[in-house]
ZAMARGU-4260 file (C-alpha; in steps of 0.2 Angstrom, whole numbers, plus 5000, padded with zeros to 4 digits):
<rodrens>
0) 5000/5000/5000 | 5016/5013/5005 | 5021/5007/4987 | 5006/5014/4978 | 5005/5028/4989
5) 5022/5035/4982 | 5019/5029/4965 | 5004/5041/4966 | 5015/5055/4971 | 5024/5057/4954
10) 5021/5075/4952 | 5027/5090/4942 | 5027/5100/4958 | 5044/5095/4961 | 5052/5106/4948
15) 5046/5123/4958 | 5056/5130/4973 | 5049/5124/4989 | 5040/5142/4994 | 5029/5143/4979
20) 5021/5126/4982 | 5004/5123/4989 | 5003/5110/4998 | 5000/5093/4993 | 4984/5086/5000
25) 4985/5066/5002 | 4965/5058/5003 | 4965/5041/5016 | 4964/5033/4997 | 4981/5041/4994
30) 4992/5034/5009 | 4992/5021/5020 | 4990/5027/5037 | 4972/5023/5046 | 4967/5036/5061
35) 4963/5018/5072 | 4984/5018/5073 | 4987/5035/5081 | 4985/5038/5098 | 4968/5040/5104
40) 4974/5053/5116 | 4983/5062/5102 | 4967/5061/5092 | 4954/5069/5106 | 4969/5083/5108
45) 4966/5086/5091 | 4948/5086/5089 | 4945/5097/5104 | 4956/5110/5096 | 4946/5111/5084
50) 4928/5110/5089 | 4938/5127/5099 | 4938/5134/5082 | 4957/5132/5080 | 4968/5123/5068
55) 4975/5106/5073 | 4985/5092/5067 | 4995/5076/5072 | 5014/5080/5064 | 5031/5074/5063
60) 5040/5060/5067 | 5025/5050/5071 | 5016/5056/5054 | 5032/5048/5046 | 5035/5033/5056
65) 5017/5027/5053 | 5019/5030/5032 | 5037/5019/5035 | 5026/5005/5049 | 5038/5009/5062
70) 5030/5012/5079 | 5030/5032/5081 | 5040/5036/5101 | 5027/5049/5104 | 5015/5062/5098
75) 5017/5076/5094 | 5002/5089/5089 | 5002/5108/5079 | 4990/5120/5081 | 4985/5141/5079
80) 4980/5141/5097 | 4994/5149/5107 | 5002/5140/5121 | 4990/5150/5135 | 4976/5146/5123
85) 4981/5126/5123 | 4981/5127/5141 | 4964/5136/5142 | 4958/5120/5135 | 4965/5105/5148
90) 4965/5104/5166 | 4979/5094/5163 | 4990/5105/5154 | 5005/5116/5156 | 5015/5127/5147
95) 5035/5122/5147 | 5050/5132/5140 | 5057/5147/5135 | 5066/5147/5120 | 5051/5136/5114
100) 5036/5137/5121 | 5024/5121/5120 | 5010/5112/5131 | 5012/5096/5139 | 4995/5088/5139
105) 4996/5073/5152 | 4986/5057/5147 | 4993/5045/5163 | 5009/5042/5159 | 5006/5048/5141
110) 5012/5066/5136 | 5005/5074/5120 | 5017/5088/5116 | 5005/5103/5107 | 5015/5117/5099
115) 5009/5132/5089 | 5012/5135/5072 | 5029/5145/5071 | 5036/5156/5059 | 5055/5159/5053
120) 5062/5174/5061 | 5064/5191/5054 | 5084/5198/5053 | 5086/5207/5069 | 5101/5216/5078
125) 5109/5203/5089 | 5116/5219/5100 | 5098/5221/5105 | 5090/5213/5123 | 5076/5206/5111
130) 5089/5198/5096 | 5081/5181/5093 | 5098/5177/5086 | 5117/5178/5090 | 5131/5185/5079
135) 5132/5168/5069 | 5115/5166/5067 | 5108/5153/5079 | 5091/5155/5085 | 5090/5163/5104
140) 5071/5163/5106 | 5058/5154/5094 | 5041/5161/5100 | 5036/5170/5083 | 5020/5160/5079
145) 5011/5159/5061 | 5002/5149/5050 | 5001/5134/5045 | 5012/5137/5028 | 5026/5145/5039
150) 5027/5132/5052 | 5028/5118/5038 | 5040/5130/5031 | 5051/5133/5045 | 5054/5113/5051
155) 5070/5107/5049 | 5068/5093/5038 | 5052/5088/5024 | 5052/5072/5030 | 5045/5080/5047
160) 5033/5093/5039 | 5019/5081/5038 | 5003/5086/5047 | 4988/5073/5048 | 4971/5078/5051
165) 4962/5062/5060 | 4946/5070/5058 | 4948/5069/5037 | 4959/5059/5038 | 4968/5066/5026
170) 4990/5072/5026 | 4996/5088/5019 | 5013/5089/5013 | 5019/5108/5011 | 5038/5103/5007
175) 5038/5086/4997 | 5041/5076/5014 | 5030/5061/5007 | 5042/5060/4991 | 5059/5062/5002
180) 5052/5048/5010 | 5052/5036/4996 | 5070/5042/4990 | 5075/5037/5007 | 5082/5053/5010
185) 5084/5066/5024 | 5084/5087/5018 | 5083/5100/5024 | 5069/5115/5020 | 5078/5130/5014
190) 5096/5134/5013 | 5105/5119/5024 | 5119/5134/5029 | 5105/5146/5036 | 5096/5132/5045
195) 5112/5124/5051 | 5117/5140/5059 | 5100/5144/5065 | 5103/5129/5075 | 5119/5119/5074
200) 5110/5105/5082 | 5102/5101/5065 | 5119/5093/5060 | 5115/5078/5075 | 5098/5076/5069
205) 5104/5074/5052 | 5113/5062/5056 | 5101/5052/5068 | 5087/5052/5058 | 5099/5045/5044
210) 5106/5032/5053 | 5089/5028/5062 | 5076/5027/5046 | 5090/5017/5036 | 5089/5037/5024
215) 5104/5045/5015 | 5108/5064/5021 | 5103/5073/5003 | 5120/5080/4994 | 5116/5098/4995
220) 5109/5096/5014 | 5126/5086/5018 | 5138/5100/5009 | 5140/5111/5022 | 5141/5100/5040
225) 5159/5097/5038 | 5164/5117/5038 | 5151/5121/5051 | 5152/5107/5062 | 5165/5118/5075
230) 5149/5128/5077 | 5143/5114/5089 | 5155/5122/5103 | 5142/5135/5104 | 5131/5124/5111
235) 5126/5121/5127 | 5131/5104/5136 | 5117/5102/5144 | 5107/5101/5126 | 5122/5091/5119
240) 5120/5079/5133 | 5100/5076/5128 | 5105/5073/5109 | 5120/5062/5112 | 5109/5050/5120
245) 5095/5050/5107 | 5111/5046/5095 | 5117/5033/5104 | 5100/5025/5112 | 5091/5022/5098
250) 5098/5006/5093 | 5108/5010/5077 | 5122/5018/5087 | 5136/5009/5077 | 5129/5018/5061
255) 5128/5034/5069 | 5146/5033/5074 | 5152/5029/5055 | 5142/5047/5051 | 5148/5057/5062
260) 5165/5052/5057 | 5160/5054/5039 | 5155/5074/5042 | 5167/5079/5054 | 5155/5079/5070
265) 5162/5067/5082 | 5178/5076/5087 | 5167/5092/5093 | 5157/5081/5105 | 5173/5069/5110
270) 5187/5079/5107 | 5200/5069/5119 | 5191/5052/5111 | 5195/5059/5093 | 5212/5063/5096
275) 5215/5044/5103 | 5207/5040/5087 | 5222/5047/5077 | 5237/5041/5088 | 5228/5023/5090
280) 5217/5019/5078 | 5214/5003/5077 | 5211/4999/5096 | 5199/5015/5098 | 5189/5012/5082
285) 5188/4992/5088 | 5184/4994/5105 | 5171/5011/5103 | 5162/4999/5090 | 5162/4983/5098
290) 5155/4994/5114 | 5142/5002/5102 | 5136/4983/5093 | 5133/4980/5110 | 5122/4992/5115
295) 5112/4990/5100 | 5110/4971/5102 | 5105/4976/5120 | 5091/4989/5114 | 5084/4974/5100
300) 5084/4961/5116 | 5074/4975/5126 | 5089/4974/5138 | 5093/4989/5148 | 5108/5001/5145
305) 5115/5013/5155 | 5123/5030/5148 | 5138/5028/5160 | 5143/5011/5153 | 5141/5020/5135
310) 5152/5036/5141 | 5165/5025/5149 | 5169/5014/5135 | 5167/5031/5123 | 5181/5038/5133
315) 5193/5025/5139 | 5202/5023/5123 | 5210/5042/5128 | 5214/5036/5146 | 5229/5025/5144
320) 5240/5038/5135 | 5235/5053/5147 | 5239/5043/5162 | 5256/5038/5154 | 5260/5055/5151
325) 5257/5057/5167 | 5267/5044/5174 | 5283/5053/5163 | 5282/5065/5175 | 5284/5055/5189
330) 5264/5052/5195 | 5266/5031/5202 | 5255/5021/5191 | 5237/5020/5200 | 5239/5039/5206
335) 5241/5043/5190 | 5226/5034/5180 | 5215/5042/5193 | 5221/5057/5191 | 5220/5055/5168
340) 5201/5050/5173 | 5196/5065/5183 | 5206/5076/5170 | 5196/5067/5155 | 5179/5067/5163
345) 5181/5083/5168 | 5186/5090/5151 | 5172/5079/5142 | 5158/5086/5154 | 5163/5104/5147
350) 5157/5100/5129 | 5142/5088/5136 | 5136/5088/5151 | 5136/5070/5160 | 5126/5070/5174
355) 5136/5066/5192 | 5124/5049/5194 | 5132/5043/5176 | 5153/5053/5180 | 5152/5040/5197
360) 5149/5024/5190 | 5160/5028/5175 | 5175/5031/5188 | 5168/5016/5196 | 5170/5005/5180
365) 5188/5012/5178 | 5192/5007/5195 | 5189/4989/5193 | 5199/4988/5180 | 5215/4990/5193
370) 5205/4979/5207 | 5200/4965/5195 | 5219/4958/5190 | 5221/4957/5211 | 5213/4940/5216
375) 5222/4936/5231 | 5214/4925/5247 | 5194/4933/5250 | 5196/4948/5237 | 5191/4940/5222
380) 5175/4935/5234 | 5172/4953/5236 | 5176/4958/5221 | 5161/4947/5215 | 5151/4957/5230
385) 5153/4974/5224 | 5139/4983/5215 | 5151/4988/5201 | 5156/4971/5197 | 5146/4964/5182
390) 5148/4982/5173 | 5167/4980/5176 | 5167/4964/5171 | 5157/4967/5156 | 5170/4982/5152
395) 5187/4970/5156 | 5178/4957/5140 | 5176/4975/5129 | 5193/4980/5129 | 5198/4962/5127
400) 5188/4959/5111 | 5195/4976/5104 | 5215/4967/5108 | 5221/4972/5125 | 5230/4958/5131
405) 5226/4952/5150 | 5235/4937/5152 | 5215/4928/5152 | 5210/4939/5166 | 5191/4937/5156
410) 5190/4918/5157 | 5198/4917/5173 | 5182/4929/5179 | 5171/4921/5168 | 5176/4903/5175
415) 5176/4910/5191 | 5158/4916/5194 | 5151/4899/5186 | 5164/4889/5197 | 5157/4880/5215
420) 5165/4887/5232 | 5179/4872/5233 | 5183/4875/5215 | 5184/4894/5218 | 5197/4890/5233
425) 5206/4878/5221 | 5205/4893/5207 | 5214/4904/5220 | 5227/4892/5225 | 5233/4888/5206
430) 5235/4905/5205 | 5246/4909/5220 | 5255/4892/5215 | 5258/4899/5195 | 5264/4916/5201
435) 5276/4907/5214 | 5284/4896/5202 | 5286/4910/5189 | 5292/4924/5203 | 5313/4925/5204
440) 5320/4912/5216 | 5323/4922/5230 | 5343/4922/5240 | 5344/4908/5252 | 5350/4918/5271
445) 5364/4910/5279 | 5362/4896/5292 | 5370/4898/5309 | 5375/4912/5319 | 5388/4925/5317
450) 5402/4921/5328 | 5403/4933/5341 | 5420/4943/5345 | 5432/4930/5355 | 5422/4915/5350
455) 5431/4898/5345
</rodrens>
């Protein structure tokens, strides 16, 4: 059905500049989505908006995972009422943000997240209080509501400017979005440069949304990330932090790694991890893709994953040569790891802003990686006790499968944790027993006392 919907969708439009369209307007005979698949709380948002006499539609990603038969994350909803107006209509509403204002409607633990219909920003003087841009163009406020035409023309890309009506049931496309779709492509609306310095985050979500759908970044959208991608550094951590995880946590985090490689955009957000990348290529690039095939196999098993596991194995291939450079200055060993990782998490937090419940645990996986090589009498035993255990574990077998030699350190703990308590004491006795017979046979002392003065 998606197949004859796009064959449908041959149209002359194409060859006209993206402003001058109207928009294409898809009956339910014309595409494949059916109302009964979208959110039934999404749907009675909608319609109340417009029995209220204002415009309203389901939009975005969820418009175009439904046209792909992908399950849509969320819901999102557009609409002429303003955000006071949107609230005016549900008790259980509120208005969140600055920069952008939007409505949360609660549903139990639903959210449907209603914005107004915005419009691109006039050129302003960035000197004044009320600039709704900076001196390189990135958008500082985005409050400037519209119409309908200026909201699908201000979204970042067509394949999100699609705006369902459930009550018609019927899909207007404004920017082609529909036919980007079946090219299996991502682009921008309007001029990628503008856009991306509007808001340098677009860059990320080019690239997520390409790795995610399985879509190609358009030539002429792709051209000009590698020269703009420094403008990241202008962007806040905190709002880094948000996008590096929907990168990475959306199950195709290995793809999304090989993008932003290909357009310049990893070294801004793991500066330390990029330059480990160049002095070590081999071992980085093994061990940050074996780390990130496993988070994706862990995401399709439904399995959990946690962001510190993620950041530690991101950022361990830079730890080794700063703790070295370290010890060249005459730091001891341990001092000197701990002192590279505080250093490295530091520096990484300042470009994206790991929370302190992720930075502990990632110490804490670092730190096993000194504990684990000491089994001696009960430590293994408490070793197995410590919370950290199974992440370090986990973390010993990464850097193992990307070639760091341990001397079977990983089998040694795997058969350790499947072994019975007699085995485990035997386990522990072969091992004091292999270390004794390979240590250097010690001077034997002198037997007998020394003669004391006078003695015969």
């Amino acid at each position: 059905m998606l197949k004859k919907l796009f064959q449908s969708l041959r149209s002359p439009l194409r060859r006209f500049p993206l402003s001058r369209l109207t928009p294409a307007i898809l009956s339910s005979r014309q595409h494949s989505l059916k109302r009964s698949e979208i959110s039934r709380n999404a749907v009675n948002v909608v319609e109340r908006l417009q029995q209220a006499g204002y415009q309203a539609y389901v939009v975005g990603g969820c418009v175009r995972d439904l046209l792909l038969q992908m399950p849509p994350k969320d819901y999102d909803v557009a609409t002429s009422a303003t955000p006071e107006q949107v609230r005016a209509q549900f008790r259980n509403a509120r208005v969140i943000g600055r920069r952008f204002k939007l409505v949360h409607v609660h549903f139990g633990r639903e959210i449907i997240e209603v914005a107004t219909f915005r419009a691109n920003h006039p050129e302003d003087d960035e000197d004044s209080p009320l600039a709704s841009r900076n001196e390189s163009g990135r958008i500082l406020r985005d409050n400037v509501y519209g119409t309908l035409e200026d909201d699908a023309q201000r979204r970042d890309f067509t394949i999100n400017a699609l705006y369902y009506d459930p009550s018609t049931e019927r899909i207007l496309d404004h920017t082609h979005g529909v036919h980007d779709i079946r090219n299996r492509q991502v682009r921008l609306i309007g001029t990628p440069r503008q856009r991306y310095q509007e808001d340098p985050v677009r860059m990320l979500r080019a690239v997520r949304f390409a790795a995610k759908l399985d879509f190609e970044i358009e030539p002429h959208s792709a051209e000009p990330i590698i020269e703009l991608a420094d403008l990241l550094l202008d962007v806040p951590a905190a709002r880094l932090y948000d996008e590096v995880l929907k990168l990475f946590l959306a199950g195709k985090a290995e793809q999304t790694f090989d993008l932003l490689l290909e357009h310049d955009l990893f070294a801004p957000l793991f500066p330390a991890t990029a330059e480990a990348l160049e002095h070590d290529p081999d071992y980085t690039d093994t061990l940050v893709r074996n780390a990130l095939a496993n988070t994706d196999q862990r995401i399709a098993q439904g399995k959990p994953v946690t962001p510190a596991f993620l950041f530690a194995a991101l950022l361990w291939p830079a730890l080794p040569a700063r703790a070295l450079e370290l010890q060249g200055r005459g730091i001891a060993p341990i001092p000197a790891m701990q002192e590279a990782a505080h250093d490295i998490i530091w520096e990484q937090c300042q470009r994206i802003a790991i929370p302190k419940r992720f930075t502990l645990p990632m110490r804490e996986i670092w730190d096993m990686q000194e504990r684990l090589p000491r089994r001696h009498g009960r430590r293994a035993d408490q070793l197995l006790e410590n919370p950290r255990f199974r992440a370090g574990y986990d973390f010993l077998l990464l850097r193992e499968s990307a070639g760091e030699r341990t001397d079977g350190l990983g089998d040694w703990w795997t058969d350790y944790q499947e072994a019975s308590d007699s085995e485990r004491r035997g386990m522990i006795r072969a091992l004091s027993s292999r270390e004794e017979s390979s240590a250097a046979p010690r001077k034997r002392k002198r037997s007998g006392r020394r003669k004391r003065t006078g003695e015969q």
